[in-house]
N, CA, C and O atoms as CSV, one atom per row, in Angstrom:
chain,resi,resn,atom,element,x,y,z
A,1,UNK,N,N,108.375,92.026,98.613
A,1,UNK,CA,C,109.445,92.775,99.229
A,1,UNK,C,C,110.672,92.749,98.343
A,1,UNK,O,O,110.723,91.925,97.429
A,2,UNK,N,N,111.419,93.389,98.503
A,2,UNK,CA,C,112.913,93.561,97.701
A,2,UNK,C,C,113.596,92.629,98.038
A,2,UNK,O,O,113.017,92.004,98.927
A,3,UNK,N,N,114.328,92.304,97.842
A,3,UNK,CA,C,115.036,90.821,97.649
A,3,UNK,C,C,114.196,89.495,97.782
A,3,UNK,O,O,114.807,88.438,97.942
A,4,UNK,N,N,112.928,89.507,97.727
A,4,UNK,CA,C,112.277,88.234,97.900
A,4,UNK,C,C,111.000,87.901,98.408
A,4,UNK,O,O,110.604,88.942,98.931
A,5,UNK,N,N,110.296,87.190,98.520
A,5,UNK,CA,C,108.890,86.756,99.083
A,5,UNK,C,C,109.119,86.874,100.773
A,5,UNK,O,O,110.323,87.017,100.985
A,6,UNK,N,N,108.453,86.861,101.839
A,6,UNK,CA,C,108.590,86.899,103.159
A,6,UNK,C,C,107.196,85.626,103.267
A,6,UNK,O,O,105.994,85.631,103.002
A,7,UNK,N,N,108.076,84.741,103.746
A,7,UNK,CA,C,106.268,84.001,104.361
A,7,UNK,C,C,106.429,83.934,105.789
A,7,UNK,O,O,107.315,83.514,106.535
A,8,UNK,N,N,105.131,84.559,105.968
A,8,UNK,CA,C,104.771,84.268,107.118
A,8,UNK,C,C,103.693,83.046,108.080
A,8,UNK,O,O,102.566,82.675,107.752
A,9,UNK,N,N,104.445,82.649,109.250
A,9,UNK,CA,C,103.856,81.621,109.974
A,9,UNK,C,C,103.122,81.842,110.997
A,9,UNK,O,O,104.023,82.045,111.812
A,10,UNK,N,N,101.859,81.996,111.770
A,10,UNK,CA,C,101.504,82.295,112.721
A,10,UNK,C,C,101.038,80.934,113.556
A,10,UNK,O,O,99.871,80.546,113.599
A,11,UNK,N,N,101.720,80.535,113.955
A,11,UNK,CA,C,101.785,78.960,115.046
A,11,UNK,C,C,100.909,78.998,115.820
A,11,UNK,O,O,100.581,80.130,116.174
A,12,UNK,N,N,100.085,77.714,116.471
A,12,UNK,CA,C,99.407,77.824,116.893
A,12,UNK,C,C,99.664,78.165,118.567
A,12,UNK,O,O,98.908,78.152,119.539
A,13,UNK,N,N,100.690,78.384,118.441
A,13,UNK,CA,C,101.572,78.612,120.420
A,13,UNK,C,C,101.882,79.980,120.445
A,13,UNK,O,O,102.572,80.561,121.283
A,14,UNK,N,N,101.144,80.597,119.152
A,14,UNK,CA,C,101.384,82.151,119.195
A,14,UNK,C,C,102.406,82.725,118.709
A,14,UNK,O,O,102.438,83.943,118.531
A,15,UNK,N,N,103.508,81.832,118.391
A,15,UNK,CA,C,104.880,82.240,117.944
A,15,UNK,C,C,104.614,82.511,116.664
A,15,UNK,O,O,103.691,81.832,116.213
A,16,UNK,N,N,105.336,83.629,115.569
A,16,UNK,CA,C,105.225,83.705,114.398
A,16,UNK,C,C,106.468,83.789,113.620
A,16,UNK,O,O,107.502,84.395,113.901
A,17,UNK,N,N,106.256,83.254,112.849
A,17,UNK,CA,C,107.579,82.712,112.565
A,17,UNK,C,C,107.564,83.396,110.352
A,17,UNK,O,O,106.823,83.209,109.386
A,18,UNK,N,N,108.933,84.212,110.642
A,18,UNK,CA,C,108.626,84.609,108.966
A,18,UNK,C,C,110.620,84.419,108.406
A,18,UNK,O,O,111.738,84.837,108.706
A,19,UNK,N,N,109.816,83.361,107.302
A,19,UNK,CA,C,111.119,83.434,106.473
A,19,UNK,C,C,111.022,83.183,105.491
A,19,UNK,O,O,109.894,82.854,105.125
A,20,UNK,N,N,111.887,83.187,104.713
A,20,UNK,CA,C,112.520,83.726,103.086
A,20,UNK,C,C,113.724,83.983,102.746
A,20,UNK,O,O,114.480,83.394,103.519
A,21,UNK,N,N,114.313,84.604,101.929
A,21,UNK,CA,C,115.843,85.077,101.614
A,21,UNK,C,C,116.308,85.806,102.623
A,21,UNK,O,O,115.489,86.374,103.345
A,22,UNK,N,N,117.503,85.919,102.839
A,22,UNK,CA,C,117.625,86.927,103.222
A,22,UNK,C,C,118.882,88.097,102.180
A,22,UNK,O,O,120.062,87.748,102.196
A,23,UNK,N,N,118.629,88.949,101.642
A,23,UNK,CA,C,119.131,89.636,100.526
A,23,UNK,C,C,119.693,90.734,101.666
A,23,UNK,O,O,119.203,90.677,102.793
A,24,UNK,N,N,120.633,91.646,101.392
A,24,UNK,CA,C,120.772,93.050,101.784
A,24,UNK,C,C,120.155,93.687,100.575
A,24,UNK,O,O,120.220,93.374,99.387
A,25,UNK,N,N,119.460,94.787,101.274
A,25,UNK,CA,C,118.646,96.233,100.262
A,25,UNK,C,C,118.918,97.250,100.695
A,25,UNK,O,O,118.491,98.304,100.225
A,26,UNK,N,N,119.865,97.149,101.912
A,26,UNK,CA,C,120.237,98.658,102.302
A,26,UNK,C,C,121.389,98.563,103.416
A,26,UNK,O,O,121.549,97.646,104.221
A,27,UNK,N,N,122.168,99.754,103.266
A,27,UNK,CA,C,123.480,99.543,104.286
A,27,UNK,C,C,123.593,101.151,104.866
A,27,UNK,O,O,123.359,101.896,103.915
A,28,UNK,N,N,123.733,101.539,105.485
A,28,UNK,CA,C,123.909,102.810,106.180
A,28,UNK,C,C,124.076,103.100,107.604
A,28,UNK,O,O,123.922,102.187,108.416
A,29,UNK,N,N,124.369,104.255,107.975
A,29,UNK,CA,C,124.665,104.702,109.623
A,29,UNK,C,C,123.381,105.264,109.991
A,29,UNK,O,O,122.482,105.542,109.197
A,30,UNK,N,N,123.350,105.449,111.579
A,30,UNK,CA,C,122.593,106.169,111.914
A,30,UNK,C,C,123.062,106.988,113.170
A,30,UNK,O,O,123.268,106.365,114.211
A,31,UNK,N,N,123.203,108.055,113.139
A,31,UNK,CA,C,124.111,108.971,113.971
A,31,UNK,C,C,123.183,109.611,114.871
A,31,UNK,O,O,121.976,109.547,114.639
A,32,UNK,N,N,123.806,110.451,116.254
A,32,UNK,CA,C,123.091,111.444,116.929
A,32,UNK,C,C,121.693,110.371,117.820
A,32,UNK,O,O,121.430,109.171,117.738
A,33,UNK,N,N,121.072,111.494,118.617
A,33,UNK,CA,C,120.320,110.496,119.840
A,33,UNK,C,C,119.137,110.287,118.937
A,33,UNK,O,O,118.686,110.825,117.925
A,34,UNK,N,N,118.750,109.052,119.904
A,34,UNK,CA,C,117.538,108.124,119.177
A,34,UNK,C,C,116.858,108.100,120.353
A,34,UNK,O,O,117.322,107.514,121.332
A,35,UNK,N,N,115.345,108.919,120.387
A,35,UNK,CA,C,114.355,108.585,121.391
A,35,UNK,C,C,113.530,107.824,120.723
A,35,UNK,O,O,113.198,108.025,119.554
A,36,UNK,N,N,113.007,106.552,121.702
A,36,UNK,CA,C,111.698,106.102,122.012
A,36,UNK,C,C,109.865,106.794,121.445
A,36,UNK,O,O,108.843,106.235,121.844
């Protein structure tokens, strides 16, 4: 991924758990309606 590796954890309680850097790769708006 862009700014970095992502690891991911999948626990055995079902929880998944993902971390790594966290970098910004993108900044922007998002305007007007947003459906589902």
């Amino acid at each position: 991924l862009k700014g970095g590796d992502l690891l991911i954890d999948w626990a055995e309680n079902g929880r998944v758990y993902m971390t790594g850097p966290a970098t910004e790769v993108f900044s922007g708006r998002i305007s007007g309606n947003i459906k589902e």
